[in-house]
C-alpha positions in Angstrom: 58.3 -26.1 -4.5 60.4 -27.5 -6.0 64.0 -26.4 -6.9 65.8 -26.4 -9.8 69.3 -25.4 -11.7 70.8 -25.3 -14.6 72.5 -22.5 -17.4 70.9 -19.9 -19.7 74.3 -19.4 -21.7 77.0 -21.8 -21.5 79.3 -19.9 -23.6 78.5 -16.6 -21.3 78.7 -18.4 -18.0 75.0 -17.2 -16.8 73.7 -20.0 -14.5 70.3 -20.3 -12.5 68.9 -21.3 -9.2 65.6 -21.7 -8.1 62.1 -21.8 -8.6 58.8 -19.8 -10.6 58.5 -16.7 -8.2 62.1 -16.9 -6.7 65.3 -17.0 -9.4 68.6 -16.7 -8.5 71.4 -15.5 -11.5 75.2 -16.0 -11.4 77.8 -14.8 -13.7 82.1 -15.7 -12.0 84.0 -13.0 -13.7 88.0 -12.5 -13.2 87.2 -8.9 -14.3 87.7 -7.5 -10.7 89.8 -9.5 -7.8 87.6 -10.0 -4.7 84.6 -7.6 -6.2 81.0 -9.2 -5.6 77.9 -7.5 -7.2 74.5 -8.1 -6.3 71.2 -6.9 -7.5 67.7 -8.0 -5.9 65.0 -7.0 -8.5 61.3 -7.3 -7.1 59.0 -7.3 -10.1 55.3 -5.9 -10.2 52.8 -4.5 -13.0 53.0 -1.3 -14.4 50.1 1.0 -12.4 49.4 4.4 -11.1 50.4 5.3 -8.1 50.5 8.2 -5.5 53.0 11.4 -6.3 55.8 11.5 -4.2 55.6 7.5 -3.0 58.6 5.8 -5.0 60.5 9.3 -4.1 60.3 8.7 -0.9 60.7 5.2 -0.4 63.9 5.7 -2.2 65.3 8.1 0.2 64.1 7.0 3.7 63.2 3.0 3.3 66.9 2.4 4.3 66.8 5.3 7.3 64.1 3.3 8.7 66.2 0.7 9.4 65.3 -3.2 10.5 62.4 -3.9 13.4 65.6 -4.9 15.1 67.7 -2.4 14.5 67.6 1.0 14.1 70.0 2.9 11.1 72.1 4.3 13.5 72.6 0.8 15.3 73.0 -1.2 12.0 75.8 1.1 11.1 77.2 0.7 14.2 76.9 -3.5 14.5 78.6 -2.9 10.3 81.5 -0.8 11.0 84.3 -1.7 9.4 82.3 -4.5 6.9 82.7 -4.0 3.2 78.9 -5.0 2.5 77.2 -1.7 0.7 73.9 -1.5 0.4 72.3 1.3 -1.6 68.8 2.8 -1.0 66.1 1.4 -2.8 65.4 2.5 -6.9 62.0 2.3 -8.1 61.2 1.8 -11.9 57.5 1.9 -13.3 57.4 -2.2 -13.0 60.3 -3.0 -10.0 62.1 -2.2 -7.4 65.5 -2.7 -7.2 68.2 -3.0 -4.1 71.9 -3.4 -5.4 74.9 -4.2 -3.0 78.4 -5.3 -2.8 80.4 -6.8 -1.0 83.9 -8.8 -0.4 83.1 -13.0 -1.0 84.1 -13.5 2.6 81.3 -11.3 3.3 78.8 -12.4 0.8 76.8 -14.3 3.6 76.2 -10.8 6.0 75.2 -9.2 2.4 72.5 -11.4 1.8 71.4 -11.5 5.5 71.0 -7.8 5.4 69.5 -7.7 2.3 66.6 -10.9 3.6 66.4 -8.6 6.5 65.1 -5.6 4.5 62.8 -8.0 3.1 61.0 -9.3 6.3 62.1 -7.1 9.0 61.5 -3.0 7.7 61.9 -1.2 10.0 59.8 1.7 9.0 60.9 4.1 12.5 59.6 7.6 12.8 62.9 8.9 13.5 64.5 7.8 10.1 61.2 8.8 8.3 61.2 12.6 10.2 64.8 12.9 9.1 64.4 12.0 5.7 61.2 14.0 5.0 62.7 17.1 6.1 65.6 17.1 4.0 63.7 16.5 0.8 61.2 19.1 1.6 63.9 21.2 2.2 65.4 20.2 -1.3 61.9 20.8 -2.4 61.8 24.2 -1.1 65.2 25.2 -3.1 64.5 24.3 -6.3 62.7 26.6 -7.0 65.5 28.9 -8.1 67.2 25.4 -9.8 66.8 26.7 -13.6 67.8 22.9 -14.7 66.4 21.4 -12.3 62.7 23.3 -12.9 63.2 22.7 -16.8 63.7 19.0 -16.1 60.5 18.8 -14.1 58.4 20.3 -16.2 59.6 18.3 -19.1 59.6 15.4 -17.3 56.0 15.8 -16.5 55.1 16.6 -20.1 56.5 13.1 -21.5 54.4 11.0 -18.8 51.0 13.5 -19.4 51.6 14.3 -16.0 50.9 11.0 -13.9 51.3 11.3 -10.2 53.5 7.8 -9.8 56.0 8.5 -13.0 56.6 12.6 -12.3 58.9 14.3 -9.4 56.3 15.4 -6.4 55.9 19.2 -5.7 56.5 20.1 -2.6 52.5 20.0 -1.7 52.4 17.0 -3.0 55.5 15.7 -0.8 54.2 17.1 2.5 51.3 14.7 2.4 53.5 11.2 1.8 55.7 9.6 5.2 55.7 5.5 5.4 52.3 5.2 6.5 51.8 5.6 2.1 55.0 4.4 1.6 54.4 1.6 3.5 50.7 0.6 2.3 52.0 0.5 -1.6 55.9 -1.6 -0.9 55.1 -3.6 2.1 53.2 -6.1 -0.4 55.4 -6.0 -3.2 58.8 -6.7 -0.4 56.4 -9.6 1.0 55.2 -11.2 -2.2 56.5 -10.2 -6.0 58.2 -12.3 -7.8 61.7 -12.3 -7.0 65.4 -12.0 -9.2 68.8 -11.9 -7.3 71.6 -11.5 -9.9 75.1 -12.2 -8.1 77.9 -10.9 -10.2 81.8 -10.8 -9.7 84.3 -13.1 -7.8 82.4 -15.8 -6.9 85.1 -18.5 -6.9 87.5 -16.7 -4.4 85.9 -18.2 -1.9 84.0 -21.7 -2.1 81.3 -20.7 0.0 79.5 -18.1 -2.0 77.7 -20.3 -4.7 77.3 -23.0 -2.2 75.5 -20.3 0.4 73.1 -19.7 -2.9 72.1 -23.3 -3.5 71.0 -23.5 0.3 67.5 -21.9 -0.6 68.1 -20.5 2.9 67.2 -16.8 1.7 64.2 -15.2 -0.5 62.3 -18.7 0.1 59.2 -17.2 0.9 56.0 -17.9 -1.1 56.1 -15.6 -4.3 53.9 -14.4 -6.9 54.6 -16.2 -10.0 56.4 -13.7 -12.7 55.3 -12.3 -15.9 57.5 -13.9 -19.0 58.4 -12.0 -22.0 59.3 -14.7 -24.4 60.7 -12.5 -27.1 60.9 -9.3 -27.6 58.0 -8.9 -30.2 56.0 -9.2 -27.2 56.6 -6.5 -25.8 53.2 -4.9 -28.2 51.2 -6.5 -24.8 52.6 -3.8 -22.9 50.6 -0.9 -21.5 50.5 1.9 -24.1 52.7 5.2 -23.2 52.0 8.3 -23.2 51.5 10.2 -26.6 54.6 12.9 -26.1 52.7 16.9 -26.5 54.4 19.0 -29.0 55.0 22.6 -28.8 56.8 25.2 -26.7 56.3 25.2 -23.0 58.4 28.3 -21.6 58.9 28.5 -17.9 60.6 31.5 -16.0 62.8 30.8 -13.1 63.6 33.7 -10.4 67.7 33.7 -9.8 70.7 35.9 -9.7 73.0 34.3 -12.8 71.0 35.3 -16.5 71.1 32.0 -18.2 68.8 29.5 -20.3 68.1 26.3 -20.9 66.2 25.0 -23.6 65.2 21.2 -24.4 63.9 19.7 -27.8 62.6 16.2 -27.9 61.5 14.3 -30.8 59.1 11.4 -30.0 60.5 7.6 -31.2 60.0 4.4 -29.7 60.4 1.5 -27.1 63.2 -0.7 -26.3 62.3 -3.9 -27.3 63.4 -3.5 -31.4 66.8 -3.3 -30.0 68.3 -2.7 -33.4 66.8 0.6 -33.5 67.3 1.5 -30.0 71.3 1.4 -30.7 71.0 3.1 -33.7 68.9 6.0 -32.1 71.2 6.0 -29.3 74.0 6.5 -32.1 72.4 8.6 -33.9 72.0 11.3 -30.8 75.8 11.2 -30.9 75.4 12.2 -34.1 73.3 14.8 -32.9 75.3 16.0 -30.2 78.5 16.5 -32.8 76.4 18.3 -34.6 75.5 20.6 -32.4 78.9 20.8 -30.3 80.1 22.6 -33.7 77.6 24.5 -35.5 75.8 26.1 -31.9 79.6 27.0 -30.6 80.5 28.3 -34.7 77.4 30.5 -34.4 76.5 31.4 -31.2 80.0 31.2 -29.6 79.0 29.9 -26.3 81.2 27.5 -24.2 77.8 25.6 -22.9 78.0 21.9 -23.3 75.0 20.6 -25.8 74.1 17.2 -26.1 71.4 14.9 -27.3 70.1 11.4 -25.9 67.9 8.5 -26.6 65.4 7.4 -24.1 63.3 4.2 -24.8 61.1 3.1 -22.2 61.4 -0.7 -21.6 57.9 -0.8 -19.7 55.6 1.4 -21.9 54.5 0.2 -25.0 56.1 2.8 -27.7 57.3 5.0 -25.3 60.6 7.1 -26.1 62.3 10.6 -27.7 65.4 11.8 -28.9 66.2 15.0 -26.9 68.6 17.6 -27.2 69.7 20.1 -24.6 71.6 23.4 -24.8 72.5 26.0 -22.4 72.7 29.8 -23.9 72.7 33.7 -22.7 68.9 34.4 -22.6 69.2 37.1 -25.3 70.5 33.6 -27.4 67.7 31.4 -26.7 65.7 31.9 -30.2 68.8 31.6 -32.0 69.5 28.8 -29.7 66.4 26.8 -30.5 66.5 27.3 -34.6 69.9 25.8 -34.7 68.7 22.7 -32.6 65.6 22.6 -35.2 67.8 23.4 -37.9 69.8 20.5 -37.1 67.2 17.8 -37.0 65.4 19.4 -40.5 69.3 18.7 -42.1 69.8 15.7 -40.7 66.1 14.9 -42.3 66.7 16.6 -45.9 70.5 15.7 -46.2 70.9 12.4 -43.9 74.0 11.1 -41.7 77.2 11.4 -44.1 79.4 9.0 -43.5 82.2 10.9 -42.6 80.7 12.2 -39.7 79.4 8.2 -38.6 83.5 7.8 -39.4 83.8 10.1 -36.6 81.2 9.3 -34.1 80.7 5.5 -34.4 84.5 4.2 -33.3 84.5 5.6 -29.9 81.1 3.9 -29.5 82.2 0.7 -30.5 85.7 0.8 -28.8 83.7 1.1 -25.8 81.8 -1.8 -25.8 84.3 -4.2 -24.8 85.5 -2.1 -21.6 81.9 -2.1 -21.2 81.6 -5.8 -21.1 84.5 -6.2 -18.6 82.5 -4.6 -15.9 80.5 -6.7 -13.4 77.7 -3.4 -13.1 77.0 -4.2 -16.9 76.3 -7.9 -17.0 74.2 -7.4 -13.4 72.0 -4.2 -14.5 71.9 -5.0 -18.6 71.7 -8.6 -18.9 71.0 -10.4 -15.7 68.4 -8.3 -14.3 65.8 -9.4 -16.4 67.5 -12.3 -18.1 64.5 -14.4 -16.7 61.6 -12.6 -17.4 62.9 -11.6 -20.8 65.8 -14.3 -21.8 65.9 -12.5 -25.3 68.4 -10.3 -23.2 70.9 -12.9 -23.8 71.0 -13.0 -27.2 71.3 -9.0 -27.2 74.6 -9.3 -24.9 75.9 -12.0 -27.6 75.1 -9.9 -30.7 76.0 -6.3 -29.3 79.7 -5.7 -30.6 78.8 -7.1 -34.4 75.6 -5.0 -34.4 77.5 -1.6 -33.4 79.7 -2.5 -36.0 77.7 -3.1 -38.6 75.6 0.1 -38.1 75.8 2.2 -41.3 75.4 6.1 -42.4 71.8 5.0 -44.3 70.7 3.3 -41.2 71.0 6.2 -39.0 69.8 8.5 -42.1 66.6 6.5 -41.9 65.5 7.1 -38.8 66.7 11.0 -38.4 63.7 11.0 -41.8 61.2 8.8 -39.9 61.8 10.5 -36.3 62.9 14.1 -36.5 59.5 15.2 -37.6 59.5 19.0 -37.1 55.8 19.1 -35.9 56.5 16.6 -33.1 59.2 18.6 -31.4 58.0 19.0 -27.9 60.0 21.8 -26.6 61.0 23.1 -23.5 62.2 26.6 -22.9 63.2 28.1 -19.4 64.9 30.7 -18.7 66.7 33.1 -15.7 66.7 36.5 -15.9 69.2 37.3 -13.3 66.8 40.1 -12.2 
């Protein structure tokens, strides 16, 4: 096939390499002396898949080491390189391996990285050692208030699918590699393929010249899905309708506390204008809570609120708030949160409290874009696939700052619905 090179931005310094199936992204940044990021991002269709799979890929693919080499030998032949590697992440449409690395080391990060690729190593010791600490993890949650309320509600929002959930520990006893193996072997072999190389790639002259060899990822790929703009996203597969309600849990333990979630359902990613205005409008959200549950309740517990907006499940997302309280607090706990979201509905954002949330948020954003792990995980990740994500890194700044009390009044009145709370409630006795 044939190869070819050229920019997406000129004015943002986002080149490519390569060919349908195999893409290669660079961005040369001064921001950190001898710092190179890199993110290999295998892309695949949204499906079901079997619980517990992705969880335990992510914790033992790399303790199976290479068919070469075992873990233990790898780290040994490594000692004293820079090159990190982290496990495996798996998203509902890709799996993603990120390193780093010195440049005079970028050549042993992308062998290890081609290695992982064609040489798994998929050993029984790596795999016995890595299933029995997570079912040992498994085994000592149960007594984990947060982490029980977070799997329950995290079950909830997906209507309880196998492949998007946290296994149980049944569930976790029946996967090893032979599954894991079966469902990533194909997609490591054969998905379409981005590497995104971000950081100090002039320091040393070899880097983008290594790139242009086409020596690594050349394999025969499966050509990848495009996403022209982002009002396509509406041919994505349809999320799950969020339940509403209370789900109460009890969780055995020694310390009396509770924990209580309340999510409103919203949207996707893909309008981004109202992604970054939900996101500001859970800051919103959190202020308001920081004062009036610590006014009224007099607890030192932490609340805060977040957006979530799924970028592969058509409508897919919620606002969510979360607050820690005695047990004895926990009704008066969940009316405030309620409370909250029915003002913030009735009486909208005012704009001195926007005045107070919005300038940290927007003094932010240029730190933000001074760091390699943004441009590689926000912007060149899926730059190809979706090269609206461009134009979003261009605008970002101006939008922030244009956001205005009425804007995030709207969608409090469109989103905060009381009757589509879906509501968490767990709580430790201490008895």
């Amino acid at each position: 096939t044939d190869l070819v090179a050229g920019t997406i931005s000129a004015d943002l310094g986002i080149a490519y390499f390569g060919h349908a199936g195999t893409w290669t992204l660079t961005k040369a940044t001064a921001f950190k002396p001898n710092e190179i990021l890199v993110q290999l991002r295998l892309q695949y269709p949204a499906a079901p898949r079997q619980a517990g799979v992705a969880e335990f890929a992510e914790r033992a693919f790399l303790a199976g080491g290479l068919g070469k080499h075992s873990a233990q030998e790898l780290s040994d032949i490594l000692a004293g390189s820079t090159v990190r590697i982290a496990p495996p992440r798996i998203e509902d449409d890709g799996v993603v391996f990120t390193a780093s690395c010195l440049p005079s080391e970028f050549e042993l990060c992308l062998q290890q990285l081609n290695a992982y690729l064609t040489d798994p190593g998929w050993r029984s010791d790596g795999e016995a050692t890595a299933k029995s600490a997570w079912l040992e993890e498994l085994k000592a949650i149960g007594t984990n208030l947060d982490a029980q309320v977070g799997r329950t509600f995290q079950s909830l929002t997906v209507g309880g699918a196998p492949g998007r959930r946290q296994a149980t520990l049944e569930e976790a006893q029946a996967v090893g590699f032979a599954q894991v193996r079966a469902w990533l072997e194909p997609i490591l072999r054969s998905a379409p393929l981005t590497l995104s190389v971000v950081g100090d790639l002039d320091a040393d002259g070899r880097v983008l010249a290594l790139l242009h060899t086409g020596a690594y990822f050349n394999g025969p790929r499966s050509v990848e899905v495009v996403m022209t703009t982002a009002g396509e996203a509406k041919r994505m597969a349809a999320g799950v309708p969020m339940p509403t309600g209370v789900t109460r849990i009890t969780v055995p333990g020694t310390v009396p506390r509770a924990l209580i979630l309340v999510a409103w359902p919203t949207a996707d990613f893909y309008d981004i204008a109202r992604t970054r205005r939900l996101g500001l409008l859970a800051q919103v959200f959190t202020e308001r809570m920081r004062v009036r549950i610590r006014q009224e309740l007099g607890d030192a517990y932490s609340p805060f609120a977040h957006r979530m907006a799924s970028e592969v499940y058509r409508g897919e997302g919620y606002l969510m708030a979360e607050v820690g309280v005695a047990p004895e607090k926990i009704e008066e706990a969940r009316a405030t949160v309620l409370a909250i979201a029915q003002e913030l509905v009735d009486k909208g954002v005012g704009t001195d409290l926007l005045a107070q949330v919005k300038p940290p948020v927007v003094k932010s954003l240029a730190a933000q874009r001074q760091q390699n792990q943004y441009w590689l995980g926000s912007v060149l990740s899926r730059a190809m696939t979706q090269p609206f994500r461009i134009d979003w890194a261009t605008t970002m700044e101006a939008d922030y700052a244009s956001i205005t009390a009425l804007d995030l009044s709207q969608l409090a009145k469109q989103y905060l619905i009381a009757g589509k709370a879906l509501q968490v409630v767990g709580v430790c006795t201490g008895k």
